[in-house]
C-alpha positions as CSV (number, residue, x, y, z in Angstrom):
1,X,26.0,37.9,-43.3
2,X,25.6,34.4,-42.0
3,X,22.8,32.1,-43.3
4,X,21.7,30.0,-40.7
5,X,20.9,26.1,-41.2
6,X,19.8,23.9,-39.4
7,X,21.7,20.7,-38.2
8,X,20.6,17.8,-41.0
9,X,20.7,15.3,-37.5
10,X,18.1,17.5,-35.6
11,X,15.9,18.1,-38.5
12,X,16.2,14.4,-38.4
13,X,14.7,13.9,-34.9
14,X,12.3,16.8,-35.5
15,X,10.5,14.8,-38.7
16,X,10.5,11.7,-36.3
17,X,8.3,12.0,-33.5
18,X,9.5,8.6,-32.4
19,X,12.7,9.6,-32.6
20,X,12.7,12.4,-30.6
21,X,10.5,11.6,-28.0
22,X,12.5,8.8,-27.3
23,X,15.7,10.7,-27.2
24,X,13.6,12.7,-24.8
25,X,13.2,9.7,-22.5
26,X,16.6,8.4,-22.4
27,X,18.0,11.7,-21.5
28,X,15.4,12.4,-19.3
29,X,16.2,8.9,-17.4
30,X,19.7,9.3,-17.2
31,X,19.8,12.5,-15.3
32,X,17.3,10.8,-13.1
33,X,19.3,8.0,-12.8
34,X,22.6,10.0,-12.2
35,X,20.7,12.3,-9.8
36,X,19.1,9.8,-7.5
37,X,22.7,7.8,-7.3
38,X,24.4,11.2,-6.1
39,X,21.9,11.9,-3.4
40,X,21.9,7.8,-2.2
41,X,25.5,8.3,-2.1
42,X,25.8,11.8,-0.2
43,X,23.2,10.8,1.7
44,X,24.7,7.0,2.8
45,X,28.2,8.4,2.9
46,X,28.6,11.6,4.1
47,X,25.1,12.2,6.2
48,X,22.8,14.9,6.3
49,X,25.7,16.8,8.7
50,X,27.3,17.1,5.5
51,X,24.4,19.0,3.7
52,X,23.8,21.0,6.5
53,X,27.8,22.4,6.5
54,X,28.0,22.7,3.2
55,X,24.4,23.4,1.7
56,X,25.0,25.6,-1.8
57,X,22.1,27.9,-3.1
58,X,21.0,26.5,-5.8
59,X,18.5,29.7,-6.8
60,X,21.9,31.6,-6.7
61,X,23.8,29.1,-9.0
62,X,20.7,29.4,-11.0
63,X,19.9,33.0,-11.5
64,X,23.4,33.2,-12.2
65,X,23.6,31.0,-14.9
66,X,20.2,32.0,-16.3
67,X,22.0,36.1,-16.1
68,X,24.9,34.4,-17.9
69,X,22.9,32.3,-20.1
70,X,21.2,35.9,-21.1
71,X,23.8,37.6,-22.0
72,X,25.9,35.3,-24.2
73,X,22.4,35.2,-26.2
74,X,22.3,38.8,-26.4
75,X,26.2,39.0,-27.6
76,X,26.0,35.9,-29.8
């Protein structure tokens, strides 16, 4: 049987509140950041024709991934 313990670097940014709101913002802003430079550049560069031809279901991808998600829990 397996003891679990927890990480001594989240536990860490858990006793911190600083700490881990702050690592909450920078990640938070980079995927902002990341995500609005993708779309400026799909949208400068390969127009909304693009998007149109190409459009992916994103609900799919996610549902998908949630399922998956689900189910490696449920094994693990």
């Amino acid at each position: 049987m397996v003891i679990w313990r927890p990480d001594p670097n989240h536990v860490v940014a858990v006793k911190n509140l600083s700490t881990g709101l702050l690592a909450t913002a920078v990640h938070t802003f980079g995927y902002l950041l990341i995500t609005a430079l993708l779309a400026l550049l799909v949208y400068e560069k390969l127009g909304l024709s693009f998007l149109r031809k190409a459009w992916v279901n994103l609900d799919l991808v996610w549902a998908v991934a949630l399922m998956a998600t689900g189910c490696f829990a449920f094994w693990v």
